[in-house]
Every structure is written in structure tokens, then in C-alpha cells.
C-alpha positions in Angstrom: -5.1 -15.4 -15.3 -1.4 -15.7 -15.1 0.0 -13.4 -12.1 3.6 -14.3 -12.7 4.3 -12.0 -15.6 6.3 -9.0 -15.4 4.0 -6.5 -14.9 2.7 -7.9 -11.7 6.3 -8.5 -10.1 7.2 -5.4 -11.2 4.0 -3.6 -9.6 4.2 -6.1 -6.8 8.0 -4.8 -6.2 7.0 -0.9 -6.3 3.7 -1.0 -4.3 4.9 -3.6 -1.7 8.1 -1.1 -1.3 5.6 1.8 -0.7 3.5 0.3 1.8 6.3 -1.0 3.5 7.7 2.4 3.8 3.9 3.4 5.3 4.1 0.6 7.4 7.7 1.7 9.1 6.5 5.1 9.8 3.5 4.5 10.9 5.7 2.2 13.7 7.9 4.6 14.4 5.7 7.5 14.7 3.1 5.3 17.0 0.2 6.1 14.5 -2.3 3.7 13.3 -3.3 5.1 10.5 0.0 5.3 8.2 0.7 1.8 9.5 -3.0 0.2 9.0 -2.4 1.5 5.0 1.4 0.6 5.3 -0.2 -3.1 6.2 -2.7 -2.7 3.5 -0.3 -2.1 0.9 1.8 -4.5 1.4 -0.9 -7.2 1.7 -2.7 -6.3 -1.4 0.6 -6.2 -3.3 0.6 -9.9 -3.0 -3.0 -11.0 -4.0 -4.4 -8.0 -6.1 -3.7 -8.3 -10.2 -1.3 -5.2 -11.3 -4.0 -3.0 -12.3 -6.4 -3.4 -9.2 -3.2 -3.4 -6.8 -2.2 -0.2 -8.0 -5.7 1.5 -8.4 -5.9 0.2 -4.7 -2.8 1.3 -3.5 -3.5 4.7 -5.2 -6.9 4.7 -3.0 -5.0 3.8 0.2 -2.4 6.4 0.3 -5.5 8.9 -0.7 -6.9 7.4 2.2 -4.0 7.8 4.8 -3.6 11.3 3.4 -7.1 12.4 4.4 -7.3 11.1 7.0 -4.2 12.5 8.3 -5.4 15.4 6.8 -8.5 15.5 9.0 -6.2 14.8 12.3 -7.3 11.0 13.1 
């Protein structure tokens, strides 16, 4: 599998970008969940091919939503 083509720096760039930005405001607002799927992002941006990283970035933010949603 080769994991240096475009489409996986490309992915890599957006959905490491995104979880970052979870990650920051999950810091400055003092919650753990937008930070815990901030830190999940990012780290699955670097291991995950470009189709699994962004179905599982998809499923973390859905994730963070609800449970935000559900006041955790």
C-alpha cells in the first residue's frame, strides 16, 4: 500500500487541521470530550489510509457532537 500519494497528504492535511482545531477548543474550553476527538483526529490522520481516516474522522466528530449533544 503506498500512503505517500496525494490523496493521503492531502486528507492527512484537512483532517489533521480539523482535529487540531477540536483539540484547541476542547483546551480552551476545559472539556474532555472536544479535546479526546480533537486528539483522535489528529492521531488517526497519521496512520489511517485516506478513506478510513476520513470515514473515521466523519465518525468522531458525530461522536463529539452527540455527545455534546447529550451534555457529557
Amino acid at each position: 500500500m503506498d500512503l505517500m500519494n496525494a490523496n493521503f497528504l492531502w486528507a492527512s492535511l484537512v483532517w489533521s487541521a480539523v482535529g487540531s482545531g477540536y483539540l484547541l477548543y476542547g483546551w480552551r474550553q476545559r472539556s474532555a470530550i472536544p479535546f479526546a476527538g480533537g486528539a483522535a483526529m489528529t492521531a488517526a490522520s497519521f496512520f489511517l489510509p485516506a478513506l478510513w481516516m476520513s470515514l473515521a474522522s466523519l465518525a468522531i466528530m458525530y461522536a463529539v457532537w452527540w455527545l455534546l449533544r447529550q451534555g457529557y
